[in-house]
C-alpha positions, -999 to 999 in steps of 0.1 A, spaced: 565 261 506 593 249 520 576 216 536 582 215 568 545 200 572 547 196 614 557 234 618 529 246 595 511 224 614 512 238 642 517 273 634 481 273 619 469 261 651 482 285 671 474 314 641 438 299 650 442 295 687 442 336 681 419 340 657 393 307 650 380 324 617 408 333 600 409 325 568 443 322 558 452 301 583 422 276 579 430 275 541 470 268 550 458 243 574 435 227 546 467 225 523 488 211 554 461 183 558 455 172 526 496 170 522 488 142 556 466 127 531 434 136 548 411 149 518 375 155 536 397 170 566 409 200 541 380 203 524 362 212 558 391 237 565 385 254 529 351 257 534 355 273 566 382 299 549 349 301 522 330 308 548 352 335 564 359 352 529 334 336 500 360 354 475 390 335 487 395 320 455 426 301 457 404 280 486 379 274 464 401 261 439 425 237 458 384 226 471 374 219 432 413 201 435 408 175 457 376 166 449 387 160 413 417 141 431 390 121 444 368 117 413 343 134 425 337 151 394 303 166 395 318 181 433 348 193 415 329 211 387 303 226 407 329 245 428 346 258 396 314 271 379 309 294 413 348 302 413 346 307 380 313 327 378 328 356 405 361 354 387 359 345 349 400 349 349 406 322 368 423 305 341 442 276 359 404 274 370 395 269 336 423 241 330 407 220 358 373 227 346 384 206 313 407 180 333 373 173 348 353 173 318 379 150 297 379 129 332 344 121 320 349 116 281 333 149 275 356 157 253 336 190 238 331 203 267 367 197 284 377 215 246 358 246 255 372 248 289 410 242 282 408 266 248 402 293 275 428 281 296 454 278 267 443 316 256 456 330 285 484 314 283 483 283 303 508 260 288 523 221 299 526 190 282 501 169 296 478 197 292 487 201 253 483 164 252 456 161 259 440 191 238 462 174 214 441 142 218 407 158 218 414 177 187 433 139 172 398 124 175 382 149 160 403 149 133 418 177 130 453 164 122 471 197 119 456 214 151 467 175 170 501 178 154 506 212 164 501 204 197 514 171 205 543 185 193 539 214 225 537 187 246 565 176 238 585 203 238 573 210 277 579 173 283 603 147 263 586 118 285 551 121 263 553 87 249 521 88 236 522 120 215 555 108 203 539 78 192 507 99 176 532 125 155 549 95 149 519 80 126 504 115 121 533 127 102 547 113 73 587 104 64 615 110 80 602 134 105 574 110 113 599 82 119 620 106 142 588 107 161 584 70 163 619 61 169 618 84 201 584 68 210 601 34 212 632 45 233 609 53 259 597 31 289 
């Protein structure tokens, strides 16, 4: 937490020198290595904390993580469907589930998956935005409006949603919109 990456480092080591198999500690060590920038590394450590504890969710997850960091979509959404499966309230889970699917322009499937995650409560602007976008191409102006303006109120760096309210709503509201769409970089 507080990043003092070395020290972690080796504190996991030594947590491991003890005990080879303990999950918490080859799960911190995954986190640790992937911060190095060393992506297969942690997944090999999370799959040992797996091994050690198959309900050790959060190493699942930051699994599903890095191989959606890496594109590796299918990877990514395989792990969440067993994470998922043995615990259905998962919800951040659920939001990586559709960052996946909308990775791959499955835009009805990333919908089902991030209208879960917004249910419980899961709420940023990119996130809106993007539900925002998926619900703009469907056409459903006042369920994109509604949300593009969440984003925006969780981020005021969203050019694009200020640029979509900004055609999406008419008048002077609309032109509010646009105006702050084109003071941005």
């Amino acid at each position: 937490d507080e990043q003092s990456y070395d020290s972690a480092y080796s504190n996991y080591r030594k947590a491991l020198h003890i005990d080879p198999d303990y999950p918490e500690a080859l799960f911190g060590l995954g986190n640790v290595v992937y911060t190095r920038d060393y992506p297969d590394s942690s997944i090999y450590y999370y799959n040992r904390a797996i091994e050690g504890n198959p309900q050790f969710y959060d190493a699942r997850y930051n699994k599903a993580w890095v191989y959606f960091q890496q594109r590796q979509y299918d990877q990514s959404i395989e792990e969440l469907q067993v994470l998922l499966e043995d615990n259905s309230s998962y919800y951040v889970g659920a939001q990586l589930m559709g960052h996946n699917y909308y990775a791959k322009n499955q835009y009805d499937d990333a919908l089902i998956w991030y209208e879960q995650a917004y249910a419980s409560g899961i709420r940023n602007g990119i996130f809106c935005e993007r539900m925002a976008y998926i619900y703009d191409i469907r056409n459903d102006r006042e369920k994109a409006v509604e949300l593009y303006k969440e984003a925006v109120s969780y981020d005021n760096t969203l050019k694009y949603s200020f640029r979509r309210l900004g055609e999406l709503i008419p008048g002077e509201e609309g032109a509010a919109y646009r105006e702050q769409a084109n003071e941005l970089p």
